[in-house]
N, C-alpha and C positions, 0 to 999 in steps of 0.2 A: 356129196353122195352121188354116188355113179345109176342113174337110172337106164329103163329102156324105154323111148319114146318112138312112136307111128308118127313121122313127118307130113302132110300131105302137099301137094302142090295145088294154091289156091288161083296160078296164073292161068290169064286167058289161053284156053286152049288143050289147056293140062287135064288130063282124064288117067286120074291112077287111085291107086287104095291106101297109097304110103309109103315112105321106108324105113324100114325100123334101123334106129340105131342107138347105140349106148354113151350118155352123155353125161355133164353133170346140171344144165339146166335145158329147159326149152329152147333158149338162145343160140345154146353151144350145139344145139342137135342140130338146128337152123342152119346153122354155121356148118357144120360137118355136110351137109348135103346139097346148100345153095352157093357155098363157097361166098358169101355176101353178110355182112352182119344186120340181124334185120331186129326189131325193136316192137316190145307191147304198145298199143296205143297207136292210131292214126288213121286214115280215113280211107274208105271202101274200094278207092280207085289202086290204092298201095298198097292192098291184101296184099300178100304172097306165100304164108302158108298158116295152118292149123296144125298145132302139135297136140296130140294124146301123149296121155300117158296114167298110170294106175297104180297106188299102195296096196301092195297086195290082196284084199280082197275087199277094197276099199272101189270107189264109185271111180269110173273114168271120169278124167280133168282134160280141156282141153282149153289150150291157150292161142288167139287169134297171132300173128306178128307178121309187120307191116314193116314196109323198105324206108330208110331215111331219107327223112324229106332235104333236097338237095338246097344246099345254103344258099342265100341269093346276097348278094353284094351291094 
């Protein structure tokens, strides 16, 4: 199901409100506006954004998602 979700930019430096756009999960909105695939779960230093989003008169939801942690060899 096709939502609309508020993006935010949780990187250092980043000072904004959002940007809405129409997706079918949190991930995919992630995706549509950091061009990076980023993932629920992982630790503080790899924030990189907070997504809102709302069932129509239902409580905003908002889900942290963090950059993948790069494989090591």
């Amino acid at each position: 199901m096709i939502r609309e979700y508020r993006v935010v930019d949780c990187r250092a430096g980043a000072d904004d409100e959002g940007i809405l756009v129409k997706a079918a999960s949190p991930e995919a909105a992630a995706l549509l506006v950091f061009d990076e695939p980023l993932m629920r779960g992982g630790k503080s230093p790899d924030l990189r954004a907070r997504v809102y989003s709302r069932t129509g008169d239902g409580p905003l939801s908002m889900v942290r998602l963090y950059a993948r942690a790069a494989r090591q060899s």
